[in-house]
C-alpha positions in Angstrom: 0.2 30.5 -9.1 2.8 27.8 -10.1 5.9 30.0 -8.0 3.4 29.0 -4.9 2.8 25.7 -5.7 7.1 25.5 -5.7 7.1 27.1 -2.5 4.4 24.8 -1.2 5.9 21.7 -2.9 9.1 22.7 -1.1 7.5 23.2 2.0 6.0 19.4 1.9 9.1 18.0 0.6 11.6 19.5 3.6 8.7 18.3 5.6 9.1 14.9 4.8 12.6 14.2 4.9 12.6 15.8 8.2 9.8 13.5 9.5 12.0 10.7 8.2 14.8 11.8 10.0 13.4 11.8 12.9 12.0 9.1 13.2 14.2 6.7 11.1 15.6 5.0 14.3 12.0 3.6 15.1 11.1 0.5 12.5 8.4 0.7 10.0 7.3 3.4 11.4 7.5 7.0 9.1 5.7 10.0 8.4 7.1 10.8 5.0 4.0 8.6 3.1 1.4 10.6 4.7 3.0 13.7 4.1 3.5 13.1 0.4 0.1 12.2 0.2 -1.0 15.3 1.7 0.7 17.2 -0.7 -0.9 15.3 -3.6 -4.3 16.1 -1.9 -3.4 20.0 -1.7 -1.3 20.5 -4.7 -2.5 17.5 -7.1 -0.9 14.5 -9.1 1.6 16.3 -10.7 3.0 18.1 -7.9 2.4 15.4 -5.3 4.2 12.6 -7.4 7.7 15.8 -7.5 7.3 15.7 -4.0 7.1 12.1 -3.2 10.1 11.4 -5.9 12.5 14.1 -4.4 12.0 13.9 -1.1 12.3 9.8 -1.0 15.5 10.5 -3.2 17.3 12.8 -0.7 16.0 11.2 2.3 17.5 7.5 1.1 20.3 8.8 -0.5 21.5 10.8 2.3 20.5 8.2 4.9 23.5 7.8 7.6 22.0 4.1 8.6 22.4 3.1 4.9 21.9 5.0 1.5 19.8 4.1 -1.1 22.4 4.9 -3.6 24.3 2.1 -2.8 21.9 -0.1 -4.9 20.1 1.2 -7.4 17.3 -0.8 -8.4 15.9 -0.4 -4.4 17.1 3.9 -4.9 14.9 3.2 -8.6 11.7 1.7 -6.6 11.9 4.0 -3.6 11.8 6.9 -6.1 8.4 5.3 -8.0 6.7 3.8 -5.2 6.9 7.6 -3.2 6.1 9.0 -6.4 3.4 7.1 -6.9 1.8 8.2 -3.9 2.3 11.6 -4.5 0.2 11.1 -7.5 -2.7 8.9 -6.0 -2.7 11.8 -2.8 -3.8 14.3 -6.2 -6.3 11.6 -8.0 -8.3 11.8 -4.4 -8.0 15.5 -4.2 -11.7 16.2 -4.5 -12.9 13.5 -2.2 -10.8 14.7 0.8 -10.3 18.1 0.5 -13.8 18.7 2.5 -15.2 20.6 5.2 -16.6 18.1 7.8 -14.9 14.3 7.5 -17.5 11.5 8.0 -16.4 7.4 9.0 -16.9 7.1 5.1 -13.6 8.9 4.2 -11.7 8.2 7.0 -12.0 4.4 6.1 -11.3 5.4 2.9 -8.1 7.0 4.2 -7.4 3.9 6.0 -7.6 2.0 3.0 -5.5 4.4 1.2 -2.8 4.2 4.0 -2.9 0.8 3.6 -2.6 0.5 0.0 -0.2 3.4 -0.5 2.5 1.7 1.8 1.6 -1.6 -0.3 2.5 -0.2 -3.6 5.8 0.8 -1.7 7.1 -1.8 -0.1 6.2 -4.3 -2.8 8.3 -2.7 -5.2 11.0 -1.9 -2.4 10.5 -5.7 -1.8 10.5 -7.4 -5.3 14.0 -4.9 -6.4 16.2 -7.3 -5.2 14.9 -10.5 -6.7 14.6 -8.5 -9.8 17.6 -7.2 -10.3 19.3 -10.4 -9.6 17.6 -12.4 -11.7 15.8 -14.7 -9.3 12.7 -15.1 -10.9 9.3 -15.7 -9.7 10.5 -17.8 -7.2 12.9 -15.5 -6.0 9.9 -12.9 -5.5 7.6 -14.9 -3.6 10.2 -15.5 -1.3 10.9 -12.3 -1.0 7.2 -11.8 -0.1 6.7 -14.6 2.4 10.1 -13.2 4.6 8.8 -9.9 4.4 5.2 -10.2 4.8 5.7 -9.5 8.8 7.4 -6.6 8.6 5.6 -4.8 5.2 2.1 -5.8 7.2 3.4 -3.8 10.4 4.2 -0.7 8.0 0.9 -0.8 6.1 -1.5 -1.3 9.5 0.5 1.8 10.9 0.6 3.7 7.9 -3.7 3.2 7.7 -3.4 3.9 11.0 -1.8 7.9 10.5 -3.7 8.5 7.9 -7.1 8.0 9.8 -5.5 10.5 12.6 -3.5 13.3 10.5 -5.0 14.1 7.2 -8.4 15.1 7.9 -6.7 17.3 11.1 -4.1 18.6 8.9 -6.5 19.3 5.7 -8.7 21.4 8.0 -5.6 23.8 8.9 -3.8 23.7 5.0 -7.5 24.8 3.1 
C-alpha cells in the first residue's frame, strides 16, 4: 500500500508543478493549492503536507520568472505554507471524501480555499520583514501593501475549490 501512495503522491506532485507552470504568467492566479489539497484529502496529512512541500520547492526553485532560492526565508515559507496545506487537505479527509456534495461542504471548501491561501501568503508576506529585522512595524506594512493582491489570491483560490474538488473527488474515489 505505501509504494501506491508514492506513486499517487508523485502523480499529485508532477501535477502541481505543471499547473503552476502553466499558468504562472497569469497573477494570483494557480492551481497548485488545490491540487495539494486534494492530495491531502485522498492520501492524508502525511502524504499531503510531502506533496505540498516538494512540489512548492521545485516549482519556486526552478521558476524562470524568479527562483525562490534566491532568498531563502520566502523558499523556507513557500515550503511550510504548501506544506501546510497538504496537511489540512488530510485533517478534512473524512468530511469531503463523500458521495453526493451538499451547499454545506462546498462553503466549507470555500472557506478552506480561502483560508489555505491565507496561511500562504501571510507567511510568503511576513518573510521579508522577518528576515530583515523590521519588526512589527515592518509586518504590518507589509500587510497593508499587500492586502490587494493576497485578497485577489484567496477570493480565487475559494473560488476553485468550490468548482474542482467535489468534481475531481468523484473521479479519484
Amino acid at each position: 500500500m505505501e509504494l501506491n501512495n508514492l506513486v499517487r503522491a508523485a502523480i499529485f506532485c508532477a501535477l502541481a508543478i505543471g499547473m503552476g507552470f502553466s499558468l504562472m504568467l497569469v497573477p494570483n492566479i494557480e492551481l497548485i493549492t488545490v491540487i495539494v489539497f486534494m492530495s491531502g484529502l485522498m492520501l492524508g496529512w502525511r502524504w499531503g503536507a510531502l506533496v505540498g512541500g516538494t512540489a512548492i520547492f521545485i516549482y519556486s526553485g526552478l521558476n524562470p520568472m524568479g527562483s525562490g532560492l534566491s532568498f531563502p526565508p520566502l523558499f523556507f515559507m513557500q515550503i511550510l505554507g504548501m506544506a501546510t496545506t497538504g496537511f489540512i487537505g488530510g485533517l478534512f479527509k473524512n468530511f469531503f471524501v463523500i458521495k453526493e456534495t451538499n451547499m454545506i461542504s462546498l462553503i466549507s471548501l470555500g472557506f478552506l480555499g480561502f483560508f489555505c491561501t491565507f496561511i500562504y501568503d501571510l507567511l510568503t508576506l511576513i518573510s521579508y520583514p522577518l528576515s530583515a529585522g523590521l519588526g512589527l512595524s515592518g509586518i504590518i506594512a507589509a500587510l497593508v501593501k499587500g492586502s490587494g493582491f493576497i485578497l485577489l489570491h484567496e477570493i480565487s483560490n475559494a473560488f476553485v475549490f468550490v468548482v474542482t474538488v467535489p468534481k475531481v473527488i468523484k473521479y479519484l474515489k
